[in-house]
VEXMI-498928 format. One record per residue (C-alpha): x, y, z. Coordinates in steps of 0.001 Angstrom, whole numbers, plus 524288, in hexadecimal, padded with zeros to 5 digits. Each point is the difference from the previous one (the first is absolute). Layout:
BEGIN
XYZ
...
% end
This chain:
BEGIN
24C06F4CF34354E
7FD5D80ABA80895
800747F77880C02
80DC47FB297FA6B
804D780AFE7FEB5
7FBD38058D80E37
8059C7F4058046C
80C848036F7F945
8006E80EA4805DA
7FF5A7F90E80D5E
80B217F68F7FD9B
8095080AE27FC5E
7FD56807C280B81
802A27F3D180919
80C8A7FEB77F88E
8023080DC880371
800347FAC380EE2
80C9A7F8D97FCCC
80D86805007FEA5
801C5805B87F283
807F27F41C7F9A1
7FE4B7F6B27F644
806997F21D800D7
805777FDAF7F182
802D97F05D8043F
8098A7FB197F42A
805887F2ED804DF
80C1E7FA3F7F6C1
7F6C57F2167FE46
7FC1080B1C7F09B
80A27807AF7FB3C
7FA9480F3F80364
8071480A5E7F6CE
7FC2A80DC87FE96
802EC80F2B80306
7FD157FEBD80D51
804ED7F4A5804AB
808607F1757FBBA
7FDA37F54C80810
80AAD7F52F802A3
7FF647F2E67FA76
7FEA27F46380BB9
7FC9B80A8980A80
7F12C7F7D88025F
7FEDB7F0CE7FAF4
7F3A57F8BE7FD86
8002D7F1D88046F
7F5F57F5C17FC6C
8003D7F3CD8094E
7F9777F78E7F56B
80795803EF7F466
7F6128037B7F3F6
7F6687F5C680723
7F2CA8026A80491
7F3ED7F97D80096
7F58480C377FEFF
80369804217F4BB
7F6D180B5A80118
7F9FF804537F495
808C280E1280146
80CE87FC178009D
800B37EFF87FCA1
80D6C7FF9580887
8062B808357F4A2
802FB8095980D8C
8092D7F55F8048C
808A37FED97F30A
804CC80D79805E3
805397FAF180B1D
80BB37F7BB805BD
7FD197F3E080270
8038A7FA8C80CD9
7F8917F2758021A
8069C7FC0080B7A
805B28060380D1A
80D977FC817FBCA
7FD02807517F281
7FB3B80D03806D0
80CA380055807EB
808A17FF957F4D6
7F7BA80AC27F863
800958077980CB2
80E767FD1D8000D
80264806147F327
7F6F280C1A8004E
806168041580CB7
80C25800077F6F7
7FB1D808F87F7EA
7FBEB8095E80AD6
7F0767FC4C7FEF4
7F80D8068F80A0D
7F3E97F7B780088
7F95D7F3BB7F9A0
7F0EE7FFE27FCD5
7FC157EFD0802A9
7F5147FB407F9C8
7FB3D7F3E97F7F2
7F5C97F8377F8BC
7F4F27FD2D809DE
7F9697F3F080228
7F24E7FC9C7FD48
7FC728060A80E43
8059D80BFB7FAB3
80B1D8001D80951
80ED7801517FCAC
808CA7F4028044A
8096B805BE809BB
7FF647F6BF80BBF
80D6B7F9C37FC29
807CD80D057FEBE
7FFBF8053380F77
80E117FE9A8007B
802AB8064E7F237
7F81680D008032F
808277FEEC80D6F
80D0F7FF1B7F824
7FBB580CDA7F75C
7FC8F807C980C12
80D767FC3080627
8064F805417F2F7
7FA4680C44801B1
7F5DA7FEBE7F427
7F29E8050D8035F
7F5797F6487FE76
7F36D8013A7F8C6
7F7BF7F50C7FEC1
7F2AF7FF5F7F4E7
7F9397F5058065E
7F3717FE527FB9A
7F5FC7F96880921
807D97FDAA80C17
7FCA17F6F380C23
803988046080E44
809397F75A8018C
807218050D7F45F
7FF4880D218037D
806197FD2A80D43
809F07F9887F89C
802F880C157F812
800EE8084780BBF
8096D7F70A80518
80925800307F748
7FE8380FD17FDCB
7F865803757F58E
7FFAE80D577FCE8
7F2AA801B27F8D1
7F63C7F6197FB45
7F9B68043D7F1B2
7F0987F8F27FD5F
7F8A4802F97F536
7F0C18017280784
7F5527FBF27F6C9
7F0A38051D80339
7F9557F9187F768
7FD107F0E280190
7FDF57FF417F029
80B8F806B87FD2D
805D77F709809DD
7FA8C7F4837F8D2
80132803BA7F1FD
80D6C8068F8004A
807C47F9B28097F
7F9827F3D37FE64
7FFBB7FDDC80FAA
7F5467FA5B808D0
800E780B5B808F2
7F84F80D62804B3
804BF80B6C8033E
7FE9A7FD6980E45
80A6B7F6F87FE50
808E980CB97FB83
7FA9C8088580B31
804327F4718093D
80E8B7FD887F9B7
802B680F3B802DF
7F9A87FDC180E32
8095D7F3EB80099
80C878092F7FCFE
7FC1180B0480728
7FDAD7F63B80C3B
80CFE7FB4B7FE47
8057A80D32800FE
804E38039D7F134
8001A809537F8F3
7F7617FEF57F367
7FD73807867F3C4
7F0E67FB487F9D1
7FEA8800D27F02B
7F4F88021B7F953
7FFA57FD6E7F198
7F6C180B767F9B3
7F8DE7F81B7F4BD
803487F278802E1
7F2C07F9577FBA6
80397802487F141
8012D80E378010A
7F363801838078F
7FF9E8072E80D87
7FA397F3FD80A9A
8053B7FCA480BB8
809F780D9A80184
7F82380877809F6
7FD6E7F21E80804
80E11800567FFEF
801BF80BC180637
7F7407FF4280AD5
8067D7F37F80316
80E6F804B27FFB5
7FA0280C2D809AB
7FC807F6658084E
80F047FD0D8021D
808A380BF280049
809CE7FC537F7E1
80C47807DD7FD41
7FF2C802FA7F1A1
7F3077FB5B7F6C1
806357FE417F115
7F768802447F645
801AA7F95D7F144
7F8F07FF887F40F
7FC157F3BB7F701
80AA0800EF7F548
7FB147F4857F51C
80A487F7C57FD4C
802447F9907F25A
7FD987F1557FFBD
7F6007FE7280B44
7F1CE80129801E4
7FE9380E33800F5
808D18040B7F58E
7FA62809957F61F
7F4FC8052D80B6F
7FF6080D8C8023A
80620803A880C9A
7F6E28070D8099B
7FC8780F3F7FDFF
8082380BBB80642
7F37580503802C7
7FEE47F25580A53
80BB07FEA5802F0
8017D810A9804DA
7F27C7F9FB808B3
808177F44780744
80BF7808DF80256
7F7EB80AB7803E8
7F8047F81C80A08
80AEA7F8B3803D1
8076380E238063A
7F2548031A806CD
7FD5C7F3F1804EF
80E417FE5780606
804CF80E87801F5
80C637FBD980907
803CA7F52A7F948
80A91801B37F498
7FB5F7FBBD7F2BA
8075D7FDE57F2BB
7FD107FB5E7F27F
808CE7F3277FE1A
807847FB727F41D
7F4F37FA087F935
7F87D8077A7F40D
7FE6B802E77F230
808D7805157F8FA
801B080F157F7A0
7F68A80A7E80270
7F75C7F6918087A
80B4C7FEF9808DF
8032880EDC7FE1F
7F1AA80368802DF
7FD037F62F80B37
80D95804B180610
7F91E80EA780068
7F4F67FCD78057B
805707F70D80A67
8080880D3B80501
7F2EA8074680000
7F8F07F5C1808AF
80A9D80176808C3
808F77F58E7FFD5
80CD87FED380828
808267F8437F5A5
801A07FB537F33E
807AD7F3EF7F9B7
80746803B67F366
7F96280BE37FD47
80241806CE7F131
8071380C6380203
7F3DC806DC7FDDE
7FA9F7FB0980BC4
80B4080535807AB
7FE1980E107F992
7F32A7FFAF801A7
8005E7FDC580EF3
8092480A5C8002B
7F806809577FC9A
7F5F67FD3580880
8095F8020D809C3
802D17F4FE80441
80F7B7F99980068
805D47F6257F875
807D27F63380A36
804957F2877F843
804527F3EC8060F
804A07F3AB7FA1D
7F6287F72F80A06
7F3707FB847FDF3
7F625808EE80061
7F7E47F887809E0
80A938062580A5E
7FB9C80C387FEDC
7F85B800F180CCB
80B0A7F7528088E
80D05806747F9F6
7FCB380E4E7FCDF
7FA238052280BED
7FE8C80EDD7F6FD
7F6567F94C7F9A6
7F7B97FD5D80D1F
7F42F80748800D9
802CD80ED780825
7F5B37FED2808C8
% end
């Protein structure tokens, strides 16, 4: 505990080397409603290039993710989705999908799709899981702004959850893939993903060091009803304050935020508080107790209806003051 909570001291005080802002990210795909701020409906889309399809299934999420998500299953599809949300004034679209039994995200066919968003003036994130070279050059051809990958550091976890025949090598080298490419990407590490239990996480981070990437997102397992880890206990604050707080001291110039994904009520109320004192840059959908509570340690609220994974390649306040 005591080491923890050094460890904790040391993160704030690193956080203290940034500008004093916090990134409040609130993007329209979740309606976002309270005395500080109302975000717009259709200002960020989620798109899912396999519809609710995916052959994983892992054990966390079961493709109920997906169900969230427009479904564009073919090129032609995307572009009339595209069509309509830059209609409605939508500033960006989040592409993802079921992945394969490689663990990788089908997205070969839709070059010319992402290319059509970018030349409607959409920004371009794209959740990719496992990716090849070959697709990452063809993401950075056709002007991707960010690639998301969740990075996995445990080769049980890997197994068990995700039900993949890969190691976490295989993560270190997708990000290497990207970075060689020449895109931008933002890592995500899921804090209890081995049925609550803290594995693979600080493997995770020293890979994602290993690439200086713009923005590391942090999330926490969030048991959903109807698969195999609904009804587990979601991991401790106490573990999860450790992974945030190493996370800062182990990347001190690189933006971090706590992503969309946890538990709900005073878990979410709690983990938001403690995520501020291990000095993150950002946080998705924050309760407005979060946003009073960063106040008052100084630090100021700044919301934006983009993904929160933008923090360190939009919002150059947040970069580190070095």
């Amino acid at each position: 505990m005591a080491n923890r909570e050094a460890m904790i001291s040391q993160a704030w005080k690193i956080r203290r080397e940034f500008k004093p802002e916090i990134l409040f990210a609130v993007p329209g795909v979740k309606h976002y409603d309270n005395p500080h701020y109302s975000n717009r409906p259709f200002s960020f889309a989620n798109l899912s290039v396999t519809g609710e399809a995916c052959s994983c299934q892992c054990a966390h999420c079961k493709g109920s993710l997906l169900s969230t998500m427009i479904g564009v299953e073919n090129p032609q599809a995307m572009c009339r989705v595209v069509d309509k949300l830059s209609e409605k004034d939508c500033r960006g679209i989040l592409i993802s999908g079921g992945a394969d039994v490689s663990g990788e995200v089908p997205l070969a066919s839709f070059s010319e799709a992402i290319g059509y968003a970018k030349q409607k003036g959409l920004t371009v994130l794209v959740h990719s899981g496992l990716i090849r070279r070959k697709t990452a050059a063809m993401l950075k051809k056709s002007r991707v702004d960010q690639v998301l990958m969740d990075v996995i550091g445990d080769e049980e976890t890997i197994r068990e959850v995700c039900h993949l025949n890969r190691k976490p090598e295989d993560y270190l080298q997708s990000m290497c893939y990207c970075r060689e490419a020449g895109l931008s990407i933002a890592p995500h590490i899921v804090i209890g993903l081995h049925f609550g239990q803290i594995r693979g996480e600080y493997n995770a981070l020293e890979m994602i060091n290993k690439v200086s990437p713009e923005t590391i997102v942090l999330i926490i397992l969030n048991p959903v009803r109807d698969t195999a880890m609904a009804g587990i206990s979601p991991p401790s604050l106490d573990d999860v304050a450790g992974i945030m707080a190493a996370a800062r001291v182990l990347n001190p110039l690189t933006p971090i935020t706590l992503g969309c994904a946890r538990p709900p009520g005073q878990y979410k109320r709690d983990a938001e508080k403690r995520a501020i004192d291990c000095g993150v840059n950002g946080i998705a959908y924050p309760d407005e107790t979060a946003v009073d509570y960063a106040e008052s340690r100084g630090l100021k609220a700044i919301f934006s209806e983009e993904c929160c994974s933008l923090l360190g390649k939009n919002h150059s306040g947040i970069e580190a003051g070095r």
